[in-house]
C-alpha positions in Angstrom: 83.7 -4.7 16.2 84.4 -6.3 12.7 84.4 -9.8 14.7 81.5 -9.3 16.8 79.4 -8.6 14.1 81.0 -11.7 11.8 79.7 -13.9 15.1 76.3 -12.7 14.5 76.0 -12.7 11.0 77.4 -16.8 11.4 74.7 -17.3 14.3 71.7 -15.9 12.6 72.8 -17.8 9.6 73.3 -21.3 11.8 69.5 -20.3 13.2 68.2 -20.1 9.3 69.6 -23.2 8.0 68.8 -25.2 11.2 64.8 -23.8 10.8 65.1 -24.2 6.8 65.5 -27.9 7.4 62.6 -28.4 9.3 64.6 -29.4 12.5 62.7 -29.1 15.9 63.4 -30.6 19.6 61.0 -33.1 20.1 59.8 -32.4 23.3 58.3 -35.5 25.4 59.4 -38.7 25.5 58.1 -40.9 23.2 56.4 -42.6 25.8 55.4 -40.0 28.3 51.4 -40.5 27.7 51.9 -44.2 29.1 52.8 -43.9 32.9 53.3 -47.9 33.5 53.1 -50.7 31.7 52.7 -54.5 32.5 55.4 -56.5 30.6 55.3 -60.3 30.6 57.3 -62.8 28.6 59.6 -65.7 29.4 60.9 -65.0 32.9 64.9 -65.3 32.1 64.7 -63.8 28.6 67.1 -61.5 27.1 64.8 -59.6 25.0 62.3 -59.1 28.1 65.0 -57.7 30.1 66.3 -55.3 27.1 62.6 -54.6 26.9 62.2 -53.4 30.6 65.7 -51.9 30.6 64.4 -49.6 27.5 60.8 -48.9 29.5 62.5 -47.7 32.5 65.1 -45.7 30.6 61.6 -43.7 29.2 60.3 -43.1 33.2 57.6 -45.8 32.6 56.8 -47.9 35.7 56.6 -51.6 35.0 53.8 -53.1 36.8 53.8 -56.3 38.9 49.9 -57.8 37.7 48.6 -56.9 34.6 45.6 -54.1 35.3 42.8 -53.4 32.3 43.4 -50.0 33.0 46.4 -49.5 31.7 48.8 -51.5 28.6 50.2 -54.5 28.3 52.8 -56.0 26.5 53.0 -59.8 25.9 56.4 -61.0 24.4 55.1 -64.5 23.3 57.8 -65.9 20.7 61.3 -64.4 19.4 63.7 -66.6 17.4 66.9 -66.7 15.2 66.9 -69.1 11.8 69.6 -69.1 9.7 69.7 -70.0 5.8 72.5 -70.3 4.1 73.8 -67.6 1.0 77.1 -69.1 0.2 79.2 -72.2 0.1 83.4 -72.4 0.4 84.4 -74.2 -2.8 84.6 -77.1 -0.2 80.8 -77.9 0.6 81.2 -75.6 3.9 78.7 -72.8 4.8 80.8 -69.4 3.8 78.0 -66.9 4.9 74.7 -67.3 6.2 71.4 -64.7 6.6 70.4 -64.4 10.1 66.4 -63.6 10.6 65.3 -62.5 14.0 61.5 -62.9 14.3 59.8 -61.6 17.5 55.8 -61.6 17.8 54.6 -59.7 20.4 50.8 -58.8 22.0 49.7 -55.4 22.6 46.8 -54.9 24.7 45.9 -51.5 25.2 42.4 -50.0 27.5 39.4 -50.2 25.7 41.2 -51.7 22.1 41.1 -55.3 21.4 44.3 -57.2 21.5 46.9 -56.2 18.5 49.4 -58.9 17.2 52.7 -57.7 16.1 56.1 -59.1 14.5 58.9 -57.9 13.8 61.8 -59.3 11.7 65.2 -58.4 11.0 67.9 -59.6 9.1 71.8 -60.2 9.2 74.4 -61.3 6.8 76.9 -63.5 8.8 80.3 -64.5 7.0 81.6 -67.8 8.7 84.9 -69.0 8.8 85.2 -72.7 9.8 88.9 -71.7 11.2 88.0 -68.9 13.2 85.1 -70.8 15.5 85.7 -69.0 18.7 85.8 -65.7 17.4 82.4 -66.3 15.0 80.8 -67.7 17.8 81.3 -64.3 19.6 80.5 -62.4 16.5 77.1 -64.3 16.7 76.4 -63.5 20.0 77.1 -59.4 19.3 75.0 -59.6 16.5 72.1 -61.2 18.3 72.5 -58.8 20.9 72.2 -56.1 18.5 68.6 -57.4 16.4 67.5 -57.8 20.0 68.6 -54.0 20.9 66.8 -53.1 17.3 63.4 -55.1 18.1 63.0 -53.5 21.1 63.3 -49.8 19.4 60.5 -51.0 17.3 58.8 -52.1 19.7 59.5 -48.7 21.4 58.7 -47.2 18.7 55.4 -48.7 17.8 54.4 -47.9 21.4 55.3 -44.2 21.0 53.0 -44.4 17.5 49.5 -45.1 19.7 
């Protein structure tokens, strides 16, 4: 009896400081109130396919033509620049600050067109000796601003 009751008293107090918090289940889907979406950007790009990939994941249907009726999301520009933070006592780059920019379009029914960009940035230690590897590094940590433009993106789509 002693431990039934000591299962309780730890679930109603589990209950309590979950609701003291402030935490709640969030229901829909961020992006539940947009059915489909036309997406258009550069046909072999990584970030439009990321993009889609996301959409889908969210049960929104990507349209083949763009319709007025419903949003659209134009991808015109993304882009990586690098500037260097630090030199090896030898004149070589020792670390660099990657910046991800992507501009997007949103053109939602009945709004006028909304421009958008995003940037992110990324320290990025080089080591002249270790090319292949860096290299690789590189392409993980593109792949990752790309992963966290399109959450924004996501994101500012879920704000509308």
């Amino acid at each position: 009896m002693q431990r039934l009751s000591r299962y309780w008293l730890c679930l109603l107090l589990g209950v309590l400081l979950l609701s003291g918090c402030g935490f709640q289940l969030r229901g829909e889907l961020p992006l539940a109130k947009y059915p489909a979406i036309y997406l258009e950007g550069e046909r072999h790009s990584e970030l439009l396919a990321k993009l889609s990939d996301q959409l889908q994941r969210n049960n929104v249907k990507l349209l083949p033509g763009a319709d007025a009726k419903l949003p659209h999301i134009q991808l015109q520009n993304d882009g990586l620049q690098r500037r260097t933070l630090s030199l090896f006592p030898n004149g070589q780059v020792a670390e660099y600050e990657l910046i991800y920019t992507v501009e997007y379009q949103l053109l939602m029914p009945g709004a006028e067109a909304t421009n958008h960009k995003i940037e992110l940035t990324r320290d990025y230690q080089d080591d002249p000796s270790r090319a292949l590897a860096k290299a690789r590094e590189l392409d993980l940590l593109l792949d990752e601003l790309r992963t966290q433009a399109v959450s924004r993106i996501i994101r500012q789509l879920g704000r509308l």
